[in-house]
C-alpha positions, 0 to 999 in steps of 0.5 A: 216514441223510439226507445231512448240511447244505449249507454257507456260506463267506463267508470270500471275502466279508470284508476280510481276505481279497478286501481293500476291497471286501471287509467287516469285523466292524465291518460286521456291528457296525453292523447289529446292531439291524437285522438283530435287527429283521429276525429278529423280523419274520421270525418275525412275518411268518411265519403271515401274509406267510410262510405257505411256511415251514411247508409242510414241516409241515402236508402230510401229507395233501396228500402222501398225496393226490399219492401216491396220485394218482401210483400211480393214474394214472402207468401210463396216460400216456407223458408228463406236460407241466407248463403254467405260468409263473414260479415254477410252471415255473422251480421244477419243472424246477429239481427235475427237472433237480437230482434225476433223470438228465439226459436223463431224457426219452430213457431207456427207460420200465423206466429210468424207474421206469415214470413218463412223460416230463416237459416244461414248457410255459412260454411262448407262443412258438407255434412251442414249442406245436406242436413239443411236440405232434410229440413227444407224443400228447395223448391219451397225456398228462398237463397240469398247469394250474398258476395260482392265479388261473386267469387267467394268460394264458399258461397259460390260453392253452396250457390252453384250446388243449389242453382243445379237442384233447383233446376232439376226439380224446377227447370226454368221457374227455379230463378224465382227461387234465388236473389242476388245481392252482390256489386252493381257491375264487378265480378261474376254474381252480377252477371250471372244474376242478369243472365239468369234474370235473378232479383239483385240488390245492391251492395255499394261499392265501397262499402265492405263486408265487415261494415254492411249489416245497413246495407241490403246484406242486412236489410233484405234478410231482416225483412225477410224475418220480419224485422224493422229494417227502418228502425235500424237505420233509424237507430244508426242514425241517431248513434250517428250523431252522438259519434259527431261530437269532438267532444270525446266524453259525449262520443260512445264510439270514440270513447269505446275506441280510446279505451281500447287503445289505450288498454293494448298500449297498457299490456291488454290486448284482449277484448272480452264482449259479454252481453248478459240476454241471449238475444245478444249473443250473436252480437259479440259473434259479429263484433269479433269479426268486426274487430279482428278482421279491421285491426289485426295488421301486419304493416301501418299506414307508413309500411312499418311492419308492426303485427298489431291488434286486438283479440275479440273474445265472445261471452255470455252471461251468465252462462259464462259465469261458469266457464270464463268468468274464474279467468277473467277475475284471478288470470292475468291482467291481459285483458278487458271486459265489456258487459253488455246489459239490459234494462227492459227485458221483453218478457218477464217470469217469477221464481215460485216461493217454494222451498223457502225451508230450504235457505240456499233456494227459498231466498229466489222466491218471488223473485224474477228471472229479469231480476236474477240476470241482472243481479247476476251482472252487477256481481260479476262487474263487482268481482271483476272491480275487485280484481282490479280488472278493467271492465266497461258496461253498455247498456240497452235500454230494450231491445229493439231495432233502434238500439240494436241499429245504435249498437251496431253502428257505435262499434262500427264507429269504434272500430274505424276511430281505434284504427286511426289511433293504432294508425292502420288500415281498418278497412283491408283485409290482406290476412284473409286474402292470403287464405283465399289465394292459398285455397284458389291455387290449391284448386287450380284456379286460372291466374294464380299458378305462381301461388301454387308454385310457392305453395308446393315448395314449401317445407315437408312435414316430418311424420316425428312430429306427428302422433298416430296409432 
C-alpha cells in the first residue's frame, strides 16, 4: 500500500498566528473571483499550455519502452552521464539525490542493484568535463543528450566533444554508447539521432523543460539509477486529483499558489524553500528553476510592462540553521519561508549516552538523529512564528517515489496556478532566450548577424570603473 499525501500547514501563514504580516480570512475573501478564474483557466489551459499534467496518464507505452530499454542496456556500461541543462538536469538529479543512497556512485555495483554510476553533466566549465573523463571510461558509458530543440549550446557542446571520443576509441560501435532524448520531428538532435541510429526517446512537444521531470527527461535517468519511475506517476497522479478540487482549502497546489501571491502583493517576494533531509536538497534546486524561470516577467498577458516575480531562494535544514536562519528570523519582512519535513526517516541512528556529566551534551543521550532533525525544525518554525515572519510547513510522510511524484507535481500546479493570479505567462522563457541569442551571435551563428550588430554597439567599458593591480 502507497504511503499516504504529503501535507500543507500555512497556519504560520495567517495573522492569528505570525500577526501583521501575516493574512486574514478576509484575504482569501477578497480574491475570491480571481482565484475562481485562475482555476477555470487552469482547467482550460490544460490540453494546450498544460500538457505535463496528463503525463501521469498517457505513458503507458513510453514506460514500457524505458523499461525495456533499461533491462537491455543497463549491464553493459559502468556509468551513465545525463548531459543537459535547466530543468533537464536539475529534475534528474533532484530524484536521484530524493530516492537513492546518498553516496549512491561509491557503493559497490551488487549494492547498486547492478545499475551503473550516475553523473550529470550541466554546465560547460571546462575543467568539470575533463575530470569526469578521469572517473569514467567513455567507452564503458551511457550519455544521455537530453535537448528538445538540439541547439542548446551547452549540451551540443558536451555531446559533440563525447560523439568525436567515442568514435576515435570505438569507431562504429560508439552509437550504443549515446541515447537521445529530444522532439519527435524539430530541430537537429532528432535528426542526427536518425543519422547516426541513436536510441531516441521522446519529449512531447508541448511539454517544456522547467515541467518534464514525468516525461522521458526524467523518467529514463531515474530508471537508469534504479528508481521507481512508475511510482512517481503514480504519486502525480493522486496529487493530481487533489489539485482538482474548486475547493481552494482542499487543493495544495492552489493554496501554495495563493499564499504566494498574496504574500508578493504584501511586500514578500521572496520565497525561501528549506527541506529539513538532504535527500531534499536538490528538490529546492529544481524548484528555484521552476519558479524563477515561469514567474519572472517583464510583460503580462495584455502587454503591460510590469517586471514581476518571485525570488526562490535555497536552504537546508539545519545546516542553514547556521548560515541564513539569523536573516530569515531578525531581517526584514521581505519574505516566506517553507519548511519541508519528514515523518519517516528511512533510516534511524542513536546519540550514545555519554557525557551525561557534562549537562550541554549529556542531555542527547539516548536520543536519535531522527529526533534531533526533527526537534531542530519545529524550533526553527517557532523562532520564525516568533518573529512574526510568515512560514508554511510541507510535510513527507516518507520518501519515496510516490511522495516525491506528489511534491514535484504540487509545485508544478502551484506554479501554473500563481501565474494565472499575477496574470503572465508561466510557460516562456524570453529572459533566457535573450542569453542565448546573445551567446549565438557572439559566436557567429548564422541568422543572428542583427544581434551581433546590436551587441557590438553597445557602451564601452571605462577602465575607472575597474579595480586591478
Amino acid at each position: 500500500m502507497r504511503s499516504k499525501s504529503i501535507r500543507l500547514d500555512y497556519n504560520n501563514m495567517m495573522q492569528g498566528f505570525v500577526g501583521e504580516y501575516g493574512f486574514t480570512q478576509a484575504d482569501f475573501t477578497a480574491l475570491e473571483a480571481k482565484t475562481t478564474q485562475a482555476g477555470l483557466s487552469m482547467e482550460a489551459k490544460r490540453k494546450s499550455e498544460m500538457a505535463w499534467r496528463d503525463l501521469p496518464y498517457n505513458q503507458d507505452a513510453v514506460l514500457a519502452d524505458i523499461e525495456a530499454y533499461v533491462a537491455d542496456i543497463k549491464d553493459s556500461f559502468e556509468a551513465f552521464v545525463v548531459l543537459g541543462i535547466g530543468g533537464s538536469a536539475l529534475g534528474p538529479m533532484a530524484v536521484q539525490q530524493a530516492l537513492n543512497h546518498p553516496f549512491y556512485n561509491e557503493l559497490p555495483r551488487e549494492s547498486r542493484a547492478g545499475y551503473p554510476r550516475f553523473y550529470v553533466a550541466d554546465n560547460v566549465d571546462p575543467e568539470r568535463l575533463v575530470y569526469l573523463f578521469d572517473i569514467i571510461d567513455p567507452s564503458k558509458t551511457l550519455f544521455n543528450v537530453v535537448s528538445k530543440s538540439g541547439s542548446t549550446a551547452e549540451t551540443m557542446s558536451q555531446f559533440m566533444i563525447i560523439k568525436q571520443m567515442l568514435e576515435e576509441r570505438m569507431g562504429a560501435e560508439f552509437a550504443r554508447n549515446i541515447v537521445c532524448t529530444t522532439d519527435s520531428s524539430k530541430g537537429n538532435l532528432i535528426k542526427i539521432a536518425r543519422e547516426e541510429g541513436f536510441k531516441t526517446f521522446i519529449i512531447p512537444s508541448d511539454v517544456g523543460g522547467r515541467f518534464s521531470q514525468l516525461c522521458p527527461v526524467g523518467l529514463l535517468p531515474a530508471a537508469m539509477a534504479g528508481l521507481d519511475i512508475r511510482g512517481l506517476l503514480e504519486g502525480a497522479a493522486h496529487m493530481d486529483g487533489l489539485c482538482k478540487n474548486s475547493d481552494i482549502t482542499k487543493n495544495p497546489g492552489h493554496m501554495y499558489g495563493l499564499l504566494n501571491y498574496l504574500a508578493m502583493k504584501k511586500g514578500m517576494p521572496m520565497s525561501v524553500m528549506m527541506p529539513y533531509a538532504d535527500s531534499l536538497k536538490f528538490v529546492a534546486d529544481w524548484y528555484a528553476q521552476l519558479w524563477a524561470e515561469s514567474l519572472g516577467k517583464k510583460l503580462d498577458n495584455d502587454g503591460n510592462i510590469v517586471h514581476v516575480g518571485p525570488t526562490p531562494i535555497k536552504a537546508l535544514g539545519a545546516t542553514d540553521q547556521h548560515s541564513q536562519v539569523q536573516l530569515y528570523t531578525e531581517g526584514p519582512f521581505d519574505k516566506i519561508i517553507v519548511l519541508i519535513g519528514v515523518e519517516e526517516y528511512r533510516e534511524t541512528i542513536a546519540i550514545p549516552k555519554i557525557y551525561s556529566d557534562i549537562p550541554s551534551l549529556g542531555f542527547l543521550g539516548g536520543v536519535t538523529h531522527n529526533q534531533l532533525i526533527q526537534v531542530e525544525q519545529q524550533a526553527t518554525e517557532y523562532a520564525l512564528l516568533r518573529a512574526g515572519k510568515p512560514n508554511m510547513t510541507i510535510t513527507l510522510p516518507q520518501v519515496n517515489s510516490h511522495t516525491i511524484g506528489q511534491l514535484l507535481y504540487m509545485l508544478e500546479v502551484a506554479t501554473g496556478f500563481t501565474g494565472e493570479l499575477m496574470n503572465i505567462n508561466a510557460f516562456d522563457q524570453p529572459g533566457v532566450e535573450e542569453g542565448k541569442n546573445a551567446t549565438y551571435a557572439m559566436f557567429g551563428r548564422p541568422g543572428y548577424e542583427a544581434k551581433k550588430q546590436e551587441l557590438d554597439s553597445k557602451p564601452a567599458k571605462k577602465d575607472k570603473y575597474i579595480i586591478a593591480n
